[in-house]
Each structure stands twice: as structure tokens, then as C-alpha cells.
C-alpha positions in Angstrom: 0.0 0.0 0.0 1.2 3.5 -1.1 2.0 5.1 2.4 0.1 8.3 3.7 2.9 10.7 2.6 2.4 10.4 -1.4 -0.8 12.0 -1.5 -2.3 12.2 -5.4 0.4 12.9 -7.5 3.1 12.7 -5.1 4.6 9.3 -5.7 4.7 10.5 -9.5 6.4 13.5 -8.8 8.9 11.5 -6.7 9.7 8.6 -9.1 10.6 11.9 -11.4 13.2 13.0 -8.6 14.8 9.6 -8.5 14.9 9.6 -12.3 16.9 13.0 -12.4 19.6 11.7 -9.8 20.2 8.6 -12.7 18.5 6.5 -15.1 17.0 3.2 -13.5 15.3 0.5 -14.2 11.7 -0.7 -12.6 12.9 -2.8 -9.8 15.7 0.1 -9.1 13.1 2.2 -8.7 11.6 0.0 -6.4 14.7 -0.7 -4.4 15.4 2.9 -4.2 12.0 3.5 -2.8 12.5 0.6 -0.2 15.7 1.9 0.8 14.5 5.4 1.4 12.5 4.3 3.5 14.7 1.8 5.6 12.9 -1.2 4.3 9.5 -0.7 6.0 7.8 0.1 2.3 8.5 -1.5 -1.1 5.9 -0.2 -3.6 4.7 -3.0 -5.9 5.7 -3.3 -9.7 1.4 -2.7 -9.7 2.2 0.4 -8.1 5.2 2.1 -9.7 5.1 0.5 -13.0 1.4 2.3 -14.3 2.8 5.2 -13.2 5.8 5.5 -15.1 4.1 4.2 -18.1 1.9 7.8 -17.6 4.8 10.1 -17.0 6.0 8.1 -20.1 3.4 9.2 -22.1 3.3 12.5 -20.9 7.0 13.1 -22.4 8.1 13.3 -19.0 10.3 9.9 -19.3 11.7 8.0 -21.9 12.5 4.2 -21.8 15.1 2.5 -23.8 15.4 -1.4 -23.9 18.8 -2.8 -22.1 19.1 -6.7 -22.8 16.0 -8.1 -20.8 15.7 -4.8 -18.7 13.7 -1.8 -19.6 15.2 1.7 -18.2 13.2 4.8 -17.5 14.9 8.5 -18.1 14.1 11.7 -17.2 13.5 14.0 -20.1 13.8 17.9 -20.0 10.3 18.4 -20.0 10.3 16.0 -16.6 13.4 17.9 -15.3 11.1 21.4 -16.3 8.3 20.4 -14.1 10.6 19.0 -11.0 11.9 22.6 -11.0 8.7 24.3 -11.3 7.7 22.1 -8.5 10.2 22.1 -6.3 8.9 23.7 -3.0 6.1 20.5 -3.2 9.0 18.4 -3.7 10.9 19.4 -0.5 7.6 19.3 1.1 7.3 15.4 -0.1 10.8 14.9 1.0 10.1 16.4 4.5 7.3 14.6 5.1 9.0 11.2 4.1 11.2 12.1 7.0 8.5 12.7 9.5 7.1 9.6 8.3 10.3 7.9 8.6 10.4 9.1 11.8 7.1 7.4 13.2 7.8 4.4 11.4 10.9 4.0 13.3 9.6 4.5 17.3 7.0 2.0 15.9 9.5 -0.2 15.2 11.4 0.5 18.1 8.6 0.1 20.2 8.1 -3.1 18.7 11.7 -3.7 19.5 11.6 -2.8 22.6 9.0 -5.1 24.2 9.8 -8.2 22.5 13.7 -7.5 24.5 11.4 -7.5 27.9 9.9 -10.7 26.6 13.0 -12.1 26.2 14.9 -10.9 29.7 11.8 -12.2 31.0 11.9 -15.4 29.8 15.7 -15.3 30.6 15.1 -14.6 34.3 12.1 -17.3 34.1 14.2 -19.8 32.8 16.8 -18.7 35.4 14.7 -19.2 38.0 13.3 -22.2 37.3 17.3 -23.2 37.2 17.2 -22.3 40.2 14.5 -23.9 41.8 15.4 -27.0 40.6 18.9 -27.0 42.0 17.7 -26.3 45.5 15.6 -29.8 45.2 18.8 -31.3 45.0 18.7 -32.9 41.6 20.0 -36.2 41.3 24.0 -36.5 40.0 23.4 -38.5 37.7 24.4 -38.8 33.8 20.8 -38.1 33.0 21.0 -35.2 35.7 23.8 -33.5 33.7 22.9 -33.8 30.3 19.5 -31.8 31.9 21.6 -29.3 33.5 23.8 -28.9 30.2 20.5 -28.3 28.3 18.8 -25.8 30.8 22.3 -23.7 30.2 22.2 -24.0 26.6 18.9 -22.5 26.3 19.8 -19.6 28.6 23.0 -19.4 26.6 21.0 -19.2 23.3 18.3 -16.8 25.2 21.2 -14.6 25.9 22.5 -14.7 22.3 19.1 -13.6 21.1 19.2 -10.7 23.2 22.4 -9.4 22.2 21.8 -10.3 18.5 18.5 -8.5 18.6 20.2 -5.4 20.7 22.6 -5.6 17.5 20.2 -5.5 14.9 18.1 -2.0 16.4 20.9 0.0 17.3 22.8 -1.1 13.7 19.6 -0.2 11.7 19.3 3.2 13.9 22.8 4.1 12.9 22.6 3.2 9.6 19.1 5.9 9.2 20.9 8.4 11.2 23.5 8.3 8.6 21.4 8.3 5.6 18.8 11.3 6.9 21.8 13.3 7.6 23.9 12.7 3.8 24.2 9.2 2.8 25.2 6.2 4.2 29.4 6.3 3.1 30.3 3.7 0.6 32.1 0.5 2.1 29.8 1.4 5.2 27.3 -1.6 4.1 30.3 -4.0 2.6 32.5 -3.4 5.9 29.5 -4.3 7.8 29.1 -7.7 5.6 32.7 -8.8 6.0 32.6 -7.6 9.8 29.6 -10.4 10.6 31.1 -12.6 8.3 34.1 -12.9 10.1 32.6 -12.7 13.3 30.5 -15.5 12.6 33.5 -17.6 11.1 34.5 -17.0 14.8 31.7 -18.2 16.7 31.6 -21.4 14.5 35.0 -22.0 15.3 34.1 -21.5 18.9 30.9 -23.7 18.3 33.6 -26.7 16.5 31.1 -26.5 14.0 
């Protein structure tokens, strides 16, 4: 669904921005949408794809055939009406921040109480840990193997916590970064090798 923010028109007038920064292709388009706004909206190809086929015929874009891939252009008529638009552009462009904005303290709402879940399962579990040592289990083989598998779940519990403390305050970096300029390039690759190597670690810890 086409958020709040592109109001009639709007998301026309915005796929015409994105055209004069470079010529792109449909799912480009779509990508760049979805990355404006940090993944929480992808427009569909029955969204975007109608629309370009208007500004199309309105002279606005062109499209040239690349191999299998069709790629949209901005012409100078289409560059003419961004500039005679422009103040409704910036007003587009500030309300995709504010919207940005609420979509992430939703998500960091969202965020936020599934990490109390999760300590609150951890300090359940713990308990229960507990609990069960002061009734004295039995030292027995069978005893141990339940012990180990009561501190492997509050060892993965613990992971998920820190994994998922990770992921928000990554994701808020990484939209501080691009509402203030542009994420830098490398930033996204670094990040890659960094968890690929980190992970290369943890199975070597695992002797997986």
C-alpha cells in the first residue's frame, strides 16, 4: 500500500526525482523507494510501473530497452516540471522524514518489548534453574545432560538478546547516517565482512 505521505500525484512527482539523480530501471526504482525508507515500504511493480508508463506518455520519461531490462529516463520536459515544483517536492521529501520518523519508534517500540519478553523469559528460565537446584537434583548422567540443556537454552536466550540489541541499534545508525547525507560507501560492505568474520569466529568456537 502506497503510504500516507504520497498523496495524489506525489509518488509520481517523486519517481521523477529519483529519475533525475540517474537513469534506472523498474525494480531500481523499487529498491530505491524501499531503501529510502529503511525497508518498512517496497511499492509494488502494480504500483510504480502504471505510473511511469503515464509520465512516459506524458514526455516526461523516456524508456530504452537494455538486454532483458527496460530503463526509464528523465527527459527535460520532466526535469522542467521537478523545477517548477520544487517547493512541493521538499515538502514530499520532509514529510518522508517525519514519516520515517514514526515508522521508526514504531519499530522501536516493537523492538523494545519483545527485548522484555525475552529478559523475562531469561530470568524465568533462570529461575526455574534455580528452583530446581535447591531440590537437589540427582548427580546423575541423565541429571547432567539436563543441566547442560537448561544452560544451553539460557546461553541461546542470551544470544538472542544481544543479537537482537545488534540488529536495532545497527539499523538506527545506519538511518541516522542516511537522513543526515548518505550512508558512506564501504559502510554496508565493511558491515558484511565484519559479521562474516565474526561468525567464522563463533563457528570456530561452536567446532562446527
Amino acid at each position: 500500500m502506497t503510504p500516507a505521505v504520497f498523496s495524489h500525484g506525489s509518488l509520481r512527482l517523486y519517481l521523477l526525482s529519483l529519475l533525475a539523480e540517474s537513469p534506472r530501471h523498474g525494480y531500481e526504482l523499487i529498491q530505491a523507494l524501499s531503501d529510502r525508507f529503511g525497508g518498512t515500504y517496497s511499492p509494488s511493480a502494480g504500483t510504480i510501473y502504471p505510473r511511469l508508463a503515464k509520465l512516459e506518455e506524458e514526455g516526461l520519461v523516456t524508456k530504452t530497452s537494455q538486454g532483458r531490462k527496460t530503463v526509464y529516463a528523465i527527459t527535460d520536459a520532466g526535469r522542467r516540471e521537478l523545477e517548477a515544483r520544487a517547493s512541493e517536492l521538499g515538502d514530499i521529501e520532509n514529510a518522508v522524514t517525519d514519516s520515517l520518523r514514526r515508522m521508526a519508534d514504531e519499530v522501536r517500540a516493537g523492538v523494545n518489548q519483545a527485548m522484555k519478553s525475552l529478559r523475562a523469559d531469561l530470568a524465568a528460565a533462570a529461575r526455574e534453574a534455580k528452583q530446581e537446584a535447591r531440590q537437589g537434583a540427582r548427580s546423575t548422567a541423565s541429571d547432567a545432560a539436563g543441566d547442560a540443556r537448561t544452560e544451553s537454552r539460557l546461553a541461546l536466550r542470551e544470544a538472542e538478546i544481544v543479537l537482537n540489541e545488534f540488529r536495532q541499534q545497527a539499523r538506527a545508525d545506519l538511518r541516522q547516517a542516511s537522513m543526515r547525507g548518505g550512508i558512506p560507501d564501504g559502510a554496508v560492505s565493511g558491515l558484511r565482512d565484519g559479521l562474516a568474520r565474526l561468525r567464522e569466529e563463533l563457528l570456530s568456537r561452536l567446532s562446527l
